[in-house]
C-alpha atoms as one frame of an Amber mdcrd trajectory, in Angstrom:
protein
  60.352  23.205  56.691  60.492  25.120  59.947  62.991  24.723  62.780  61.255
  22.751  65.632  61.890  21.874  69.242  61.566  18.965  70.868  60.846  18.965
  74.316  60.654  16.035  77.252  60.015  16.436  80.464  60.647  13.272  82.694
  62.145  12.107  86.479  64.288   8.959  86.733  63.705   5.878  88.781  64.636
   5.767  92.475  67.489   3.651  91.859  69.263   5.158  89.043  72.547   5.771
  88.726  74.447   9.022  89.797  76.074   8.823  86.546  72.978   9.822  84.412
  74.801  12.465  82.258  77.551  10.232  81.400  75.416   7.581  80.276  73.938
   9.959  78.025  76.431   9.176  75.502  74.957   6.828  73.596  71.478   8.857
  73.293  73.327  12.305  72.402  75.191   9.927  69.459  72.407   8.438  68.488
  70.657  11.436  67.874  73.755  12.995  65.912  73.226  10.218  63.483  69.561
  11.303  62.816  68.181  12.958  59.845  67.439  16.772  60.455  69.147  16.572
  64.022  71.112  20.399  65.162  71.172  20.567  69.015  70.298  18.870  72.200
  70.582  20.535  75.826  69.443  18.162  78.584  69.234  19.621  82.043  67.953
  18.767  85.395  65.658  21.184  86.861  65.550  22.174  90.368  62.421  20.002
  91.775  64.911  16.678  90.157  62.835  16.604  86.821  64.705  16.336  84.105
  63.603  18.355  80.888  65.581  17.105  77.452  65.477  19.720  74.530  66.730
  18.976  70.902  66.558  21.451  67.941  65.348  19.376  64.711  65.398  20.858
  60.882  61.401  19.864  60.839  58.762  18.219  62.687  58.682  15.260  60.332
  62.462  14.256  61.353  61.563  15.159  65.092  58.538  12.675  64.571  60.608
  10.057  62.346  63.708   9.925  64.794  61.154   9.848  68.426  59.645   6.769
  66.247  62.656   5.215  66.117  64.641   5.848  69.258  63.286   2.930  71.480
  63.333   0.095  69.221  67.052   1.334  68.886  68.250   2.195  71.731  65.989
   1.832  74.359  67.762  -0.754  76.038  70.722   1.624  76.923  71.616   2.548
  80.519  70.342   6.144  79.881  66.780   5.446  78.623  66.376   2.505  81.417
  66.747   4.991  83.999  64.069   7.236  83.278  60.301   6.473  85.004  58.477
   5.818  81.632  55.370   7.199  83.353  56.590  10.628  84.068  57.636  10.948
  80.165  55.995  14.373  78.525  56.754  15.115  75.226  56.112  17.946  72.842
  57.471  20.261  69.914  56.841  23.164  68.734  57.937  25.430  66.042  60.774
  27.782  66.339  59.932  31.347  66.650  63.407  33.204  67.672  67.161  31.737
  67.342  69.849  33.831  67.822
């Protein structure tokens, strides 16, 4: 099993709340309670985009967990506010951790 980062790149609707981090809550708990989960830094870039990164144990539970996450929690504040079309996901193995 090697370390692997999860990456997603998005922009939230027009008419979301200000409040975006503190709604965040519920997703950053949710994803405590997952199989494999270490990390998650979420940060809004300059441009507005957002970019989401959480550290996984493996792939596999990266994969499991991103399976799971809508049918669970999809309905919270958090994941309403994001444009589904600007969503971009991907992971990649960890090279360097210090």
């Amino acid at each position: 099993m090697a370390e692997t980062l999860e990456i997603v790149s998005f922009r939230l609707k027009p008419d979301a709340a200000a409040d975006f981090i503190a709604q965040n809550g519920v997703v950053t708990d949710w994803l405590a309670r997952q199989p494999g989960f270490l990390s998650r830094h979420l940060g809004e870039r300059a441009d507005g985009s957002w970019v989401d990164v959480v550290r996984w144990r493996s792939l596999e539970q990266a994969q499991a967990a991103a399976q799971r996450i809508m049918a669970e929690i999809g309905d919270c504040e958090a994941m309403r506010a994001i444009e589904p079309a600007s969503v971009a996901m991907s992971h990649t193995q960890v090279a360097l951790s210090r």
